[in-house]
ZAMARGU-4260 file (C-alpha; in steps of 0.2 Angstrom, whole numbers, plus 5000, padded with zeros to 4 digits):
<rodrens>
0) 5002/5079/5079 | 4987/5085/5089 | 4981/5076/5101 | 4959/5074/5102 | 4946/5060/5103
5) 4948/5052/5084 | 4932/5044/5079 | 4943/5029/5070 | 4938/5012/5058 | 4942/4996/5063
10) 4945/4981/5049 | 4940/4965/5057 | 4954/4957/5044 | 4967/4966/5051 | 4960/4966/5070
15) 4962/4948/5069 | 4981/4948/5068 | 4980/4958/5084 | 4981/4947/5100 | 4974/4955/5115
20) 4985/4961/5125 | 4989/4950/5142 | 4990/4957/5159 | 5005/4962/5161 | 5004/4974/5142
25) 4989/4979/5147 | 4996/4986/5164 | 5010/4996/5156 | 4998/5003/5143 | 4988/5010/5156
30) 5004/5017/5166 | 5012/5023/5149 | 4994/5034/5144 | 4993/5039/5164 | 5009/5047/5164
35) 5010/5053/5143 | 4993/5056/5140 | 4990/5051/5121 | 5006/5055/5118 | 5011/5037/5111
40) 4997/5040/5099 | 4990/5027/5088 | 4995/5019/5073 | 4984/5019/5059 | 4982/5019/5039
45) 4970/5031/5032 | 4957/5031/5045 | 4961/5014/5049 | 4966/5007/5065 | 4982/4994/5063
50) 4987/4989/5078 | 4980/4999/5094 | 4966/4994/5095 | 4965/4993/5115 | 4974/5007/5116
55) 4962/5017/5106 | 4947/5010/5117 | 4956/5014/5133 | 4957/5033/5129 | 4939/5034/5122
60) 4935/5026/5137 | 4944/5037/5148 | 4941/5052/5139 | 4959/5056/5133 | 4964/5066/5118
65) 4978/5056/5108 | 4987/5058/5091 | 4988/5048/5078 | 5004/5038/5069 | 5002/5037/5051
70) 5010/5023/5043 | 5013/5025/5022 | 5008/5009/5014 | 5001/5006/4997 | 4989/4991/4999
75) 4979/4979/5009 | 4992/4966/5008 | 5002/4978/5013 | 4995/4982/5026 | 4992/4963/5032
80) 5013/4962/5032 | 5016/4974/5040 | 5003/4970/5056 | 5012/4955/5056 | 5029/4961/5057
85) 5023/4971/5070 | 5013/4959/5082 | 5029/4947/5079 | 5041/4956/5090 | 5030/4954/5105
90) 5035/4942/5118 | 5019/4938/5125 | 5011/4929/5108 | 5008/4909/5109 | 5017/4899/5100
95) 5001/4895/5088 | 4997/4912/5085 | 5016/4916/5081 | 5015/4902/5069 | 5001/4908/5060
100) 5006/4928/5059 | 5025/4919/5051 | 5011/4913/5039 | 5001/4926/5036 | 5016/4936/5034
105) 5023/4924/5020 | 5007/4924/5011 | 5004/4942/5010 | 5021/4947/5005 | 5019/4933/4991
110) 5006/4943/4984 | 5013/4961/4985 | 5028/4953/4975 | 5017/4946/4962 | 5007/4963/4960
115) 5024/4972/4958 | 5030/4960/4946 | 5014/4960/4934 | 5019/4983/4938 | 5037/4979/4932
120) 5032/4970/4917 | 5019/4980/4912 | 5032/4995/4911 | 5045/4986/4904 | 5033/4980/4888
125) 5036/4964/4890 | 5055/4962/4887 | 5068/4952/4899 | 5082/4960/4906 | 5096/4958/4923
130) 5084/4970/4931 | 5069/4959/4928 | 5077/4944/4933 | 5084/4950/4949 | 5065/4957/4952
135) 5058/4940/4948 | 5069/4933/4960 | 5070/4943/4973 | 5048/4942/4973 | 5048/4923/4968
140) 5039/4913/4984 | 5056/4903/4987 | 5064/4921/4991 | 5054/4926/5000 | 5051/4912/5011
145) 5070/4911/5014 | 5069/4928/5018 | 5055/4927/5032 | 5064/4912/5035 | 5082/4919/5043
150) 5073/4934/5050 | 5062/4922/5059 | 5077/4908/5064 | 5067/4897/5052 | 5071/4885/5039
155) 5062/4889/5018 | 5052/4873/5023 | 5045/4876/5039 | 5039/4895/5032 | 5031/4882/5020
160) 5022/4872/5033 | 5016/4890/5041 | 5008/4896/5027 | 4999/4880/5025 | 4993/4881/5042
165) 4988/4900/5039 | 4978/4895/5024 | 4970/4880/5032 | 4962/4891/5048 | 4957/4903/5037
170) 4948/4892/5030 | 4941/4883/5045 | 4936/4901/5052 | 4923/4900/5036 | 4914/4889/5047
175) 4922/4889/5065 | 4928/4907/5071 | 4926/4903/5088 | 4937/4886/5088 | 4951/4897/5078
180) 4952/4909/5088 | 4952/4898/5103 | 4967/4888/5095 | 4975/4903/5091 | 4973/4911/5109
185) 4980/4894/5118 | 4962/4891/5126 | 4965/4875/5114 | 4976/4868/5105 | 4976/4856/5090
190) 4990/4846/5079 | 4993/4852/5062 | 4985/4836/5056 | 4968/4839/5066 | 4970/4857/5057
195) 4973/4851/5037 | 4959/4837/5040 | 4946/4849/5048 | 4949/4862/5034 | 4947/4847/5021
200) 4929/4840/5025 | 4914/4849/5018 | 4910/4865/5026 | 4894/4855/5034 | 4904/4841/5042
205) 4915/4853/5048 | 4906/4862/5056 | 4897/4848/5065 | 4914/4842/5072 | 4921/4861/5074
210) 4905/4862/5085 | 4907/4846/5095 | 4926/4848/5098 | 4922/4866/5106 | 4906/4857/5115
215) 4920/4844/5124 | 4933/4858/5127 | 4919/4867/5137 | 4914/4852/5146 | 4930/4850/5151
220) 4935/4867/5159 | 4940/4885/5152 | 4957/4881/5153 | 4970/4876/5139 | 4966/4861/5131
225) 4963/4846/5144 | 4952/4833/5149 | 4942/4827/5134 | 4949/4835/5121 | 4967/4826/5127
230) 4959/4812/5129 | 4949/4810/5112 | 4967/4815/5104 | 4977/4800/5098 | 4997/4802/5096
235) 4995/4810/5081 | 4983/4823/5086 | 4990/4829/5100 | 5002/4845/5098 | 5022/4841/5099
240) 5032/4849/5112 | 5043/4857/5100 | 5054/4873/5097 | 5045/4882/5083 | 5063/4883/5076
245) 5061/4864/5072 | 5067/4859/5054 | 5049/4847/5050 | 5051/4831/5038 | 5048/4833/5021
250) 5028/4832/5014 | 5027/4828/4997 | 5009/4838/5001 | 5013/4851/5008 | 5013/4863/4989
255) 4996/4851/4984 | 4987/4854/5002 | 4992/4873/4999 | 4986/4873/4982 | 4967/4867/4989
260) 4966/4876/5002 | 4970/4893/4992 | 4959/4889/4977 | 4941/4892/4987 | 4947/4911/4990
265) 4950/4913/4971 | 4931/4905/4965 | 4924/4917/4982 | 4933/4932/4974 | 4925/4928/4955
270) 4911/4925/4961 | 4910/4940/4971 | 4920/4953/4955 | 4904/4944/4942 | 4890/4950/4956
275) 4896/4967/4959 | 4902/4974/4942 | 4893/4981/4931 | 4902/4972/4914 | 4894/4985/4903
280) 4903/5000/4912 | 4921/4990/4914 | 4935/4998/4902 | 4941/4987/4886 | 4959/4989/4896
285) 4952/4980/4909 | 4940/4967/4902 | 4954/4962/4891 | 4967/4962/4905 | 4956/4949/4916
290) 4953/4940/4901 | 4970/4939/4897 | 4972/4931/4916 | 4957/4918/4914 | 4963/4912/4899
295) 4980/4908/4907 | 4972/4902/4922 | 4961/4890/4913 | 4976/4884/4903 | 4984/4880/4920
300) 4973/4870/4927 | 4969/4860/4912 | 4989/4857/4914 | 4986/4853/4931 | 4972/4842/4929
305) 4982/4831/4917 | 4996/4829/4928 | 4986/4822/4941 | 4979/4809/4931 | 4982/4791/4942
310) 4977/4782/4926 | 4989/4787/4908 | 4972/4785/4901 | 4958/4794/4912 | 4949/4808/4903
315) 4951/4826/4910
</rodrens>
């Protein structure tokens, strides 16, 4: 492909599954372009930048023609996945942010199943057949967290605790980025526990402790987390040293803390589909579709609600 200065978009989403690259990367990215040129190129999607991010910089910076590596995917999620594949065969990735790509991963691929599912259905009309019920297992969440799973070394439950994990910095970067991405780089570190419970307060107290945990870690130096945070941290909120391959114990949570941290992003997207549409202009294929889905979704929750019930006799 030929080589010249792209003007290329970045997708902070997608940038964040990027970790930068450390000393040692960064060295043999510099000796690789010194000695190629641009030739390595960088991989995008569309117009979109996926993983060479510094890459790109460094020859914009430097004034070197590159080419571009176009990679064929049909979706965001897709996209998400495939970063994720990606930035997991590097060796130089801590072990929280490894964690939270396994996640991310888990998550994403989740979702592409689902879509293809709802495609599959669509074009078989409805009716059940060996081909749809090898589809619907081979998408289910169980597969494809076994699947991750042995690629990764991992046990199903373990991808479970991941994706957790992922969904509950997510959602503390709502209100924290800086306190994720310093968790995430190794600057420092927090339990799981410390994690779910953050990501569980309201988005104001939150972000009072987000802000006073960061204040203690500065206080206390640059470096990984030391000194007051350590000391602040009971047993339980201090960070195992454990192999990621570790089989954890079994939560009964685990599916219900999921569950709560994923609903937010459903309301957020709602709410954000009602605002922008204009309802008048949608197609009856599509109005009906959705309402279709909200329908089930409300009949789900109602389902939901009534099994939570502590009292036989409370009133959902």
């Amino acid at each position: 492909m030929e080589q010249q200065l792209y003007q290329l978009e970045t997708d902070p989403g997608l940038k964040r599954l990027v970790a930068p690259l450390d000393l040692v990367e960064f060295s043999g990215m510099e000796e690789e372009i010194r000695r190629h040129g641009g030739e390595k190129g960088v991989k995008v999607w569309g117009r979109t930048i996926l993983v060479d991010h510094e890459y790109y910089e460094y020859c914009h910076k430097k004034n070197i023609p590159f080419c571009l590596v176009s990679i064929s995917l049909d979706s965001y999620q897709e996209a998400v996945a495939w970063v994720c594949k990606n930035q997991l065969h590097r060796k130089s990735l801590t072990e929280e942010m490894r964690k939270y790509l396994i996640g991310k991963r888990s998550l994403a691929e989740r979702t592409i199943g689902v879509v293809q599912m709802q495609k599959l259905e669509d074009d078989a009309g409805g009716q059940e057949c060996p081909v749809m019920k090898l589809a619907k297992h081979n998408v289910s969440r169980t597969h494809v967290r076994e699947r991750i799973g042995a690629e990764y070394s991992l046990a199903y439950m373990t991808v479970r605790k991941y994706e957790s994990y992922t969904l509950a910095l997510e959602m503390m970067r709502t209100f924290s980025p800086e306190l994720v991405d310093g968790h995430l780089t190794g600057r420092l570190r927090l339990s799981f526990e410390k994690i779910y419970r953050l990501a569980s307060l309201p988005s104001d107290i939150a972000g009072i402790e987000c802000r006073r945990l960061l204040t203690e870690h500065r206080e206390a130096g640059e470096g990984p987390a030391k000194g007051r945070i350590g000391e602040k941290e009971d047993c339980s909120g201090t960070v195992p040293a454990v192999s990621i391959k570790d089989m954890p114990v079994y939560d009964p949570d685990a599916e219900i803390v999921t569950l709560s941290l994923t609903i937010p992003s459903w309301i957020s997207s709602i709410i954000r589909v009602r605002g922008a549409s204009n309802m008048e202009e949608i197609s009856p294929d599509a109005r009906d579709r959705l309402k279709k889905e909200l329908i089930g979704l409300k009949s789900t929750v109602d389902k939901m609600l009534y099994a939570l019930r502590g009292d036989p006799y409370e009133r959902v």
